[in-house]
PDB file of N, CA, C and O in Angstrom, chain B, residues numbered from 101:
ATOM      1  N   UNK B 101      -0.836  10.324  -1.868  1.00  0.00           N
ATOM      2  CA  UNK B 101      -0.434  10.188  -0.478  1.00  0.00           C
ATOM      3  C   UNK B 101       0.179   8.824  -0.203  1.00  0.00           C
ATOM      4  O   UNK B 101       1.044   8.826   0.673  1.00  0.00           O
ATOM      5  N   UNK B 102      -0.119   7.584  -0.819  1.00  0.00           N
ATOM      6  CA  UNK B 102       0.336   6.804  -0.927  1.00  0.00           C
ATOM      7  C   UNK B 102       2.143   6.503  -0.397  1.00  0.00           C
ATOM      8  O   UNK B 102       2.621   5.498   0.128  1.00  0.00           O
ATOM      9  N   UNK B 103       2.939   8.045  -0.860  1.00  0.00           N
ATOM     10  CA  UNK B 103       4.212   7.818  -0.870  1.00  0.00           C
ATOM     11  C   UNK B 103       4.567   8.375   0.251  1.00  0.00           C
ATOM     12  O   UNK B 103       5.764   8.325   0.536  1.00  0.00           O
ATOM     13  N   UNK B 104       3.568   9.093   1.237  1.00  0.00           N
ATOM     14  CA  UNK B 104       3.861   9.989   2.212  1.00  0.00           C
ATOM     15  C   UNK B 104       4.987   9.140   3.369  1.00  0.00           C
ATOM     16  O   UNK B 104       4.902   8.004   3.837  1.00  0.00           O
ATOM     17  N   UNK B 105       5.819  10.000   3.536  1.00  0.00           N
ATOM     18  CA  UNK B 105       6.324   9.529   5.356  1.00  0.00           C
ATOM     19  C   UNK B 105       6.375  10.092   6.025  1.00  0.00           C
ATOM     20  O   UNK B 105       6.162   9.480   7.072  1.00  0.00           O
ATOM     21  N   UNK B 106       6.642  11.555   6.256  1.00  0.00           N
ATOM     22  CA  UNK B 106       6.573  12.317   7.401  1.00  0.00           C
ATOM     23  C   UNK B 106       5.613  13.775   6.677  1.00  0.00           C
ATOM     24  O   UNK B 106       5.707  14.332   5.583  1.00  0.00           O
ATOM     25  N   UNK B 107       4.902  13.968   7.617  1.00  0.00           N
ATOM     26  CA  UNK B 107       3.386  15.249   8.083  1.00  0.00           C
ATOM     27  C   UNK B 107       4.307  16.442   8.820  1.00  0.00           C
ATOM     28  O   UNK B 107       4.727  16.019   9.897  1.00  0.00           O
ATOM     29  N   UNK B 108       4.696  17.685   8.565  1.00  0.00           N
ATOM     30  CA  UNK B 108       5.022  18.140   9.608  1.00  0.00           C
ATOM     31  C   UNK B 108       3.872  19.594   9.042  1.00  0.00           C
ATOM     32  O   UNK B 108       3.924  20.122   7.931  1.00  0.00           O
ATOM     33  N   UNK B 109       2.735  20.037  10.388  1.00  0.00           N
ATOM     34  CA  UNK B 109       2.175  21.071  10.157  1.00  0.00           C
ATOM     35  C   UNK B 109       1.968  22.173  11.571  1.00  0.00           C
ATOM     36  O   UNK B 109       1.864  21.860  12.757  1.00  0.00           O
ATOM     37  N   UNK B 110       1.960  22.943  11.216  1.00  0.00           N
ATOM     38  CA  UNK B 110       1.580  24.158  12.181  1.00  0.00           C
ATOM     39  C   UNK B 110       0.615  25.255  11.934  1.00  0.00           C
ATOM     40  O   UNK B 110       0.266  25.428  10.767  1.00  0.00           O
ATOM     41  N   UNK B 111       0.123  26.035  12.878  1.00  0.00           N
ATOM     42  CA  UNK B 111      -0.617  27.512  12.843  1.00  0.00           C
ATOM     43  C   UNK B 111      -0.458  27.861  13.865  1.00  0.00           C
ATOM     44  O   UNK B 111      -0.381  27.260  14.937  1.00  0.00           O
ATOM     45  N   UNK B 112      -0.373  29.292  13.489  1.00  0.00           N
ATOM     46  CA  UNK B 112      -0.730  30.277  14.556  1.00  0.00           C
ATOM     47  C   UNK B 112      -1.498  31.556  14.073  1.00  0.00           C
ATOM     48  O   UNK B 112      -1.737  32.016  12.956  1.00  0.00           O
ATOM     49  N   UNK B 113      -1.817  31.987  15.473  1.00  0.00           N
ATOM     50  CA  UNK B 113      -2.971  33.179  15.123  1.00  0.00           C
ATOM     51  C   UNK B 113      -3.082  33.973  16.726  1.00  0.00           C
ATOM     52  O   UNK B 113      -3.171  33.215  17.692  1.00  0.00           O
ATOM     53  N   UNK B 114      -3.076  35.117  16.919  1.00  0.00           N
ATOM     54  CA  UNK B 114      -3.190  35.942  17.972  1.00  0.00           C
ATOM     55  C   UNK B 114      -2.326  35.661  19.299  1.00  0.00           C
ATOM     56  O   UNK B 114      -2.769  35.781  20.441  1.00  0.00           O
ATOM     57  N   UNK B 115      -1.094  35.291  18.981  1.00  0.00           N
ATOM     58  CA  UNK B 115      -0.396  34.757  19.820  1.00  0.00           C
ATOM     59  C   UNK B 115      -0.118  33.413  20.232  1.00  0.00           C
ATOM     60  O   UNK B 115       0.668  33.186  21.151  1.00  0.00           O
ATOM     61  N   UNK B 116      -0.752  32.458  19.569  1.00  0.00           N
ATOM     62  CA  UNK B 116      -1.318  31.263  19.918  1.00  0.00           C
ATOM     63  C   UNK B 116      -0.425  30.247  18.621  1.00  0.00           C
ATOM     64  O   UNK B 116      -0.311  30.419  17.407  1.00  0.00           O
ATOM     65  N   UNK B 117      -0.018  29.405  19.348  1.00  0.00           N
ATOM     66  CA  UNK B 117       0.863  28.405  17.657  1.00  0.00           C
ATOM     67  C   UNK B 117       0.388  26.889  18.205  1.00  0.00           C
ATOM     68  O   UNK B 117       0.493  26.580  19.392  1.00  0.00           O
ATOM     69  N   UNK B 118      -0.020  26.202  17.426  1.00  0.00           N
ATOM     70  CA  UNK B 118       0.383  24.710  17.904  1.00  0.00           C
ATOM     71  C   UNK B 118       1.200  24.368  16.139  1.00  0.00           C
ATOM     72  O   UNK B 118       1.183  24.968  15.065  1.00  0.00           O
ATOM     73  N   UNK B 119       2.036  22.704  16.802  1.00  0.00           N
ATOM     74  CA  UNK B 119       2.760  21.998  15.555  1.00  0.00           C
ATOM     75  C   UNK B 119       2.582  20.456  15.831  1.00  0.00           C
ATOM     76  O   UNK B 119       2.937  19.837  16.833  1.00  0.00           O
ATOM     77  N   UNK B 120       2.086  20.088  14.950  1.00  0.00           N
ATOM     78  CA  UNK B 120       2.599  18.645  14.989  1.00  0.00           C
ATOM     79  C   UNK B 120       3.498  17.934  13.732  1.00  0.00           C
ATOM     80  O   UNK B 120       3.717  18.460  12.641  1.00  0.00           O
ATOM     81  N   UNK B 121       3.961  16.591  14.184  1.00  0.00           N
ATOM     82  CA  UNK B 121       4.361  16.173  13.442  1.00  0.00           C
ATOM     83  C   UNK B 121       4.310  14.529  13.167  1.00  0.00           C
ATOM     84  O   UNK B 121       4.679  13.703  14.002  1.00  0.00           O
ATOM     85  N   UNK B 122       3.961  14.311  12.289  1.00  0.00           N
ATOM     86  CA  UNK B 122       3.333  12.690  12.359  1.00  0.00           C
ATOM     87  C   UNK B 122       4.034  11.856  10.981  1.00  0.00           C
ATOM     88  O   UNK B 122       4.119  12.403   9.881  1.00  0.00           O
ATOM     89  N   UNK B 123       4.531  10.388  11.261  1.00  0.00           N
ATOM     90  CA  UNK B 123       5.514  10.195  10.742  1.00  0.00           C
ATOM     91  C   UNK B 123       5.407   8.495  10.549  1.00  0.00           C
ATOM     92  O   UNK B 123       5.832   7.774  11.453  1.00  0.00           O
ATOM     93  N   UNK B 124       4.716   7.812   9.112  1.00  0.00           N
ATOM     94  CA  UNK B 124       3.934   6.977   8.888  1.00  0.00           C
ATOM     95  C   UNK B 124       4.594   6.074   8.580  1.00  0.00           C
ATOM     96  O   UNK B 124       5.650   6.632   8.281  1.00  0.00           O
ATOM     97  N   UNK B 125       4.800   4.561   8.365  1.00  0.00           N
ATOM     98  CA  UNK B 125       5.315   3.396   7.949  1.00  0.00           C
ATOM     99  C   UNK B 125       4.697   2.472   7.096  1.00  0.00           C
ATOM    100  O   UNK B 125       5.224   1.549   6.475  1.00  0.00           O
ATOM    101  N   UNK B 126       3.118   2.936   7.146  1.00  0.00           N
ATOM    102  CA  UNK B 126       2.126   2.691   6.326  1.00  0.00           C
ATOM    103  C   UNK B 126       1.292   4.065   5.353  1.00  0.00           C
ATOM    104  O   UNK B 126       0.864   5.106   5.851  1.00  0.00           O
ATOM    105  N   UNK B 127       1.258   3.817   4.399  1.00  0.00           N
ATOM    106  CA  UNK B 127       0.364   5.031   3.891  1.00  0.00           C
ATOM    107  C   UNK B 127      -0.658   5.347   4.441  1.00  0.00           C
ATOM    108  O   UNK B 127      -1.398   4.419   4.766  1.00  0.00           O
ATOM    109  N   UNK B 128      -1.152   6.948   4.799  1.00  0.00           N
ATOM    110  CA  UNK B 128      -2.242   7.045   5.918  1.00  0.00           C
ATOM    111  C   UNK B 128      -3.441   6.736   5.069  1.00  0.00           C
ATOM    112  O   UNK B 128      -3.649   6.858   3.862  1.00  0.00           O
ATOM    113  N   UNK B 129      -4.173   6.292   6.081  1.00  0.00           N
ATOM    114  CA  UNK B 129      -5.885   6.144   5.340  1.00  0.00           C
ATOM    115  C   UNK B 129      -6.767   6.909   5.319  1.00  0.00           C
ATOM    116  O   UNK B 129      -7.956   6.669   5.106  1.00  0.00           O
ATOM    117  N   UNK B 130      -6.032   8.369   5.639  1.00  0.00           N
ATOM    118  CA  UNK B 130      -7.165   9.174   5.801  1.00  0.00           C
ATOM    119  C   UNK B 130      -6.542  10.763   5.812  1.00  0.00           C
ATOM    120  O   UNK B 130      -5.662  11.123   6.592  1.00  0.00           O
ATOM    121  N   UNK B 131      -7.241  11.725   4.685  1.00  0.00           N
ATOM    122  CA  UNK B 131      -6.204  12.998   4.263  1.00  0.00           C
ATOM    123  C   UNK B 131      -6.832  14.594   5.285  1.00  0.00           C
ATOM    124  O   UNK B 131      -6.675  15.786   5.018  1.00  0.00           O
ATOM    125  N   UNK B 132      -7.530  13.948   6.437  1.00  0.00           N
ATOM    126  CA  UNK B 132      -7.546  14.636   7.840  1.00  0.00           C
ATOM    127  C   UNK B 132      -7.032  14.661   9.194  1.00  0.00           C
ATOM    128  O   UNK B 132      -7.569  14.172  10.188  1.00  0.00           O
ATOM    129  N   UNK B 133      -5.958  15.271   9.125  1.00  0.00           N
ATOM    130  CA  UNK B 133      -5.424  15.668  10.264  1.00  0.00           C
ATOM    131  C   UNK B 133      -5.004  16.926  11.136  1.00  0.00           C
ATOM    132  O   UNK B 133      -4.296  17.922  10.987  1.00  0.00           O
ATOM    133  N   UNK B 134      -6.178  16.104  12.584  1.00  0.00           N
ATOM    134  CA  UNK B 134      -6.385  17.112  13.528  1.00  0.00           C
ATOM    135  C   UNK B 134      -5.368  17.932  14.210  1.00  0.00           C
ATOM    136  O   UNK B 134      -4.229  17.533  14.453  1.00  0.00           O
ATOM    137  N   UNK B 135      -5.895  19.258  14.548  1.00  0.00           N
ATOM    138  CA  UNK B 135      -4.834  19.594  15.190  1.00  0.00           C
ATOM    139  C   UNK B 135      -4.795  19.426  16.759  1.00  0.00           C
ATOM    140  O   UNK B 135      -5.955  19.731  17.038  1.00  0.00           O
ATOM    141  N   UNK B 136      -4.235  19.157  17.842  1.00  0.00           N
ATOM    142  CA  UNK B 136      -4.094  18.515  18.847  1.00  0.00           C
ATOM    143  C   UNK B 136      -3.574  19.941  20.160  1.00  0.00           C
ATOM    144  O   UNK B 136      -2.732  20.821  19.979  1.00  0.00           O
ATOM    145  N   UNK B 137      -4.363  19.720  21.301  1.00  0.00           N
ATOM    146  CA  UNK B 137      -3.924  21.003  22.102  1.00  0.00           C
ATOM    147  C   UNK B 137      -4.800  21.756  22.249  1.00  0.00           C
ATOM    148  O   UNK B 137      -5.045  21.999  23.430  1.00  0.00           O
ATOM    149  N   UNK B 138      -5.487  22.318  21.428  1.00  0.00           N
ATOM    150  CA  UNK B 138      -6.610  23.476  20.983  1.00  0.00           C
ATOM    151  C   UNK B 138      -7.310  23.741  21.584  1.00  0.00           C
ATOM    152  O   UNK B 138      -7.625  24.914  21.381  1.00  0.00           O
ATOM    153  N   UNK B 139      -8.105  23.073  22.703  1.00  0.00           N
ATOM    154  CA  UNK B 139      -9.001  23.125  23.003  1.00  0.00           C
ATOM    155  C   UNK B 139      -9.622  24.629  24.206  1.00  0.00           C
ATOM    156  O   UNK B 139     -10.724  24.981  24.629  1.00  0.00           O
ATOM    157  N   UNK B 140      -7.897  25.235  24.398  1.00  0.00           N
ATOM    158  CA  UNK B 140      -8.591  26.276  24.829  1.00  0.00           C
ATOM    159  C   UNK B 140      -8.784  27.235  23.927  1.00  0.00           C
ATOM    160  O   UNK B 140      -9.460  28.234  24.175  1.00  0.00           O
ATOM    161  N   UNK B 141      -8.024  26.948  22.435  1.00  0.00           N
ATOM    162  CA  UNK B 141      -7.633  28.300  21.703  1.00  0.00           C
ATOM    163  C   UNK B 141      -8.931  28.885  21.213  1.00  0.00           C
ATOM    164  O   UNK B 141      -9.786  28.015  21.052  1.00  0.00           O
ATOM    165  N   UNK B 142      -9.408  30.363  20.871  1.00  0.00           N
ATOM    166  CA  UNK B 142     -10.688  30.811  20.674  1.00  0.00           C
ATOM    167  C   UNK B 142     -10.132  31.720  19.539  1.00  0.00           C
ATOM    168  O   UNK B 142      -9.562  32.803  19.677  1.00  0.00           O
ATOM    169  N   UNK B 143     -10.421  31.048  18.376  1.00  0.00           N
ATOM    170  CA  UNK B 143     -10.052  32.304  17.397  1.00  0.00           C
ATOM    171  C   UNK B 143     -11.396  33.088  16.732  1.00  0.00           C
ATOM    172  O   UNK B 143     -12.422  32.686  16.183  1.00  0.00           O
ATOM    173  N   UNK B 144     -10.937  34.203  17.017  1.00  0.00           N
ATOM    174  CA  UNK B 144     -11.684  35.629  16.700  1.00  0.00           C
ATOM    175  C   UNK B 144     -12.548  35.625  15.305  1.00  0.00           C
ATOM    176  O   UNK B 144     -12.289  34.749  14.480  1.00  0.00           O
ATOM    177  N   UNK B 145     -13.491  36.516  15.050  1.00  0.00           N
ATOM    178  CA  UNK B 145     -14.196  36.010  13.655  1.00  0.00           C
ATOM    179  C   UNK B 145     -12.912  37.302  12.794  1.00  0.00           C
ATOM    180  O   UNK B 145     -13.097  37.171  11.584  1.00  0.00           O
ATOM    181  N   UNK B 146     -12.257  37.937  12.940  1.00  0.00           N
ATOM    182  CA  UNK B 146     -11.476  38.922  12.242  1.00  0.00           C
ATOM    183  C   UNK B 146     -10.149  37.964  12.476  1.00  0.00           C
ATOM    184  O   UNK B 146      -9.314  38.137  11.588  1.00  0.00           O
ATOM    185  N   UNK B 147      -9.922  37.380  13.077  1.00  0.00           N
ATOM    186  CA  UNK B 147      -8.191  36.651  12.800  1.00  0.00           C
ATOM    187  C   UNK B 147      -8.067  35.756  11.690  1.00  0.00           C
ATOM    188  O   UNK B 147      -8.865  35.043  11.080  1.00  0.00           O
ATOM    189  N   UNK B 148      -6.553  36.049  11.580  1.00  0.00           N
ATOM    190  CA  UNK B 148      -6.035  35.557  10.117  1.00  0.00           C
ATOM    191  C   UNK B 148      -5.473  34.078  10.939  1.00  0.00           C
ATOM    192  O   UNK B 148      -5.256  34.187  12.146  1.00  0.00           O
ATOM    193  N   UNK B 149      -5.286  32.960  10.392  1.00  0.00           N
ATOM    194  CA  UNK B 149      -4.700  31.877  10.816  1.00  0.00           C
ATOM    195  C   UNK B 149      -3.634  31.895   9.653  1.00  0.00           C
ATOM    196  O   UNK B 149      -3.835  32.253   8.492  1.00  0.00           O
ATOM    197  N   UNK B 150      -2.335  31.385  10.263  1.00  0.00           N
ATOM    198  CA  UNK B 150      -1.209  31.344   9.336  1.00  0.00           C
ATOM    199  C   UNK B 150      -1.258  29.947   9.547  1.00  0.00           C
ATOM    200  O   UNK B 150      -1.721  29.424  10.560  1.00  0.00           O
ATOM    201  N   UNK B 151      -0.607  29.141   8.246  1.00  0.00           N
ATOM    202  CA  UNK B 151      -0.500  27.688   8.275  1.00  0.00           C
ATOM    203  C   UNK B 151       0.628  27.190   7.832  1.00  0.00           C
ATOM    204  O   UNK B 151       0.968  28.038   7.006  1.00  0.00           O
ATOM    205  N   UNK B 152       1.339  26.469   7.835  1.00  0.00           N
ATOM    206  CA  UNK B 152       2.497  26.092   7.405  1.00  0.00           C
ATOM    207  C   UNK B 152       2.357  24.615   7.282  1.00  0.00           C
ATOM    208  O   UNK B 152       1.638  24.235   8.206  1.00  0.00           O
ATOM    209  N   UNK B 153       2.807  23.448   6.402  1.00  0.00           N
ATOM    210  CA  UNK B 153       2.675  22.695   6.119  1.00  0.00           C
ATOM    211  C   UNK B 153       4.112  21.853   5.333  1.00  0.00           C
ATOM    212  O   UNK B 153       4.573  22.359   4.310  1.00  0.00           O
ATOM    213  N   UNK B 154       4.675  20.693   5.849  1.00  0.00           N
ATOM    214  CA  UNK B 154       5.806  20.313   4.811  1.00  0.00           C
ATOM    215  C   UNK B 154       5.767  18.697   5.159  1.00  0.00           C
ATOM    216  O   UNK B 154       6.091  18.107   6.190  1.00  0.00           O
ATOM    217  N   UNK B 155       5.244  18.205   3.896  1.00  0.00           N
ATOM    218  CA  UNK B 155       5.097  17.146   3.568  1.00  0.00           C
ATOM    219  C   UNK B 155       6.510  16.043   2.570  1.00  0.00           C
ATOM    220  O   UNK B 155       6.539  16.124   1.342  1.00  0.00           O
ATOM    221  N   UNK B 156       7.478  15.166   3.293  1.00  0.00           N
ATOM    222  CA  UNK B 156       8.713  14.998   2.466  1.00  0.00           C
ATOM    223  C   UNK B 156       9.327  15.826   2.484  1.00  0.00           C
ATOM    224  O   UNK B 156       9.380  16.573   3.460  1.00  0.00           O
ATOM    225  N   UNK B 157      10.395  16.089   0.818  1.00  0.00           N
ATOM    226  CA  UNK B 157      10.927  17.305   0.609  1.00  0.00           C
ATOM    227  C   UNK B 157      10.003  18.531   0.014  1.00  0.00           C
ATOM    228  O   UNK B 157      10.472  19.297  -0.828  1.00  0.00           O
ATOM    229  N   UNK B 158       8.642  18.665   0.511  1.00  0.00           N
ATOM    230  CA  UNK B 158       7.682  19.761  -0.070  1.00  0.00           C
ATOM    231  C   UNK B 158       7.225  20.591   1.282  1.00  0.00           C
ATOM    232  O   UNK B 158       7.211  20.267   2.469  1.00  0.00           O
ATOM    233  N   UNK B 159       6.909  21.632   0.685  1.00  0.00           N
ATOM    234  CA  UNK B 159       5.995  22.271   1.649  1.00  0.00           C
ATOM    235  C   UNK B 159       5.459  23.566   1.075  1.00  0.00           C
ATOM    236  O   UNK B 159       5.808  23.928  -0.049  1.00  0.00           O
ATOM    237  N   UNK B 160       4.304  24.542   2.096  1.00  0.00           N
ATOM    238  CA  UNK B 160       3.535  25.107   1.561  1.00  0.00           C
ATOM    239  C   UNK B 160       3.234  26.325   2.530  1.00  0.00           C
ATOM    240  O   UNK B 160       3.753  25.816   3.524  1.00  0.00           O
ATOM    241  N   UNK B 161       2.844  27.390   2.920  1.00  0.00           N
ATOM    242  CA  UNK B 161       1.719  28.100   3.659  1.00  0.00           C
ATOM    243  C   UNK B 161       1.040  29.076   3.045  1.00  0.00           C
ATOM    244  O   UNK B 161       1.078  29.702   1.986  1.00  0.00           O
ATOM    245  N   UNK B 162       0.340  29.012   4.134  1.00  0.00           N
ATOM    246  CA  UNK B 162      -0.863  30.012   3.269  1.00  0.00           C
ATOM    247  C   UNK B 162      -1.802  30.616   4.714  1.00  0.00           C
ATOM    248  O   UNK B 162      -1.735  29.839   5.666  1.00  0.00           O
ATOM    249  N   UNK B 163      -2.411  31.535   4.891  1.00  0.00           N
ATOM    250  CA  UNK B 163      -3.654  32.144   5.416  1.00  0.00           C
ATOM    251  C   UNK B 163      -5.093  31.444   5.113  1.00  0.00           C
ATOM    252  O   UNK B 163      -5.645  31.056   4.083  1.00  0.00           O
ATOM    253  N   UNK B 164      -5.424  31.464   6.422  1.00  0.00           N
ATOM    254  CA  UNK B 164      -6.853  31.466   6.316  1.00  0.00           C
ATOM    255  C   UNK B 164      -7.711  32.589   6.900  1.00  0.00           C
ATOM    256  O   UNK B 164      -7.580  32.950   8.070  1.00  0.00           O
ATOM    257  N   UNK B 165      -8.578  33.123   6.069  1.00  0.00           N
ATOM    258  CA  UNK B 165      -9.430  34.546   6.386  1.00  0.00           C
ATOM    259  C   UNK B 165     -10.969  33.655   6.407  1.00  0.00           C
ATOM    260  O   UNK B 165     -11.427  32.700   5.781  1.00  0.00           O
ATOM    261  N   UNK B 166     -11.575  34.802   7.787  1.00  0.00           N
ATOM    262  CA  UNK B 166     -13.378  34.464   7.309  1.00  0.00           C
ATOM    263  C   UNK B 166     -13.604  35.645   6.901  1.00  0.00           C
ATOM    264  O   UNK B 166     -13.398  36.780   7.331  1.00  0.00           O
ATOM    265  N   UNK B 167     -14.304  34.947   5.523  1.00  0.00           N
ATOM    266  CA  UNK B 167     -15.314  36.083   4.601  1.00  0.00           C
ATOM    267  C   UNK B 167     -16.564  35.995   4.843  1.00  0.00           C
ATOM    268  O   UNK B 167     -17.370  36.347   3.982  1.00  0.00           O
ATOM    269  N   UNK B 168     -16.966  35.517   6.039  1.00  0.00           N
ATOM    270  CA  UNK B 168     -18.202  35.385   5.921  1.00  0.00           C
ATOM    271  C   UNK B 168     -19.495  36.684   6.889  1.00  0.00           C
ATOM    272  O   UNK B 168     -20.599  36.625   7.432  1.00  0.00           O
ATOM    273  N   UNK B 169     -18.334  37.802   6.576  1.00  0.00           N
ATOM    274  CA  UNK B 169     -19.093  39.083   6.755  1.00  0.00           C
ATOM    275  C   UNK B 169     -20.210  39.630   6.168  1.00  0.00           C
ATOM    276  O   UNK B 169     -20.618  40.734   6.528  1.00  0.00           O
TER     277      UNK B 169
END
């Protein structure tokens, strides 16, 4: 992370999206970042969260499921 400069991440789930994007001059000190807005969002124990993530020239998404049925 050291080389990081720009964070850009998002989710959504049941209609609901937030994104941020955060954009460093110093290497961050810390590899948690919140997501911001949320506080009314209520996700369901059956919803899928979609994630999207692009860090530099990289990026990634993926699902999050609870298995904890």
């Amino acid at each position: 992370m050291s080389s990081l400069q720009k964070l850009e991440y998002s989710f959504e789930f049941n209609g609901f999206s937030s994104k941020s994007i955060v954009e460093f001059t110093d290497p961050p000190s810390s590899a948690t970042f919140p997501a911001t807005g949320t506080d009314e969002a209520k996700v369901g124990k059956d919803e899928v969260i979609k994630v999207y993530v692009k860090w530099d020239e990289f990026e990634e998404s993926f699902e999050l499921h609870n298995n904890s049925k």
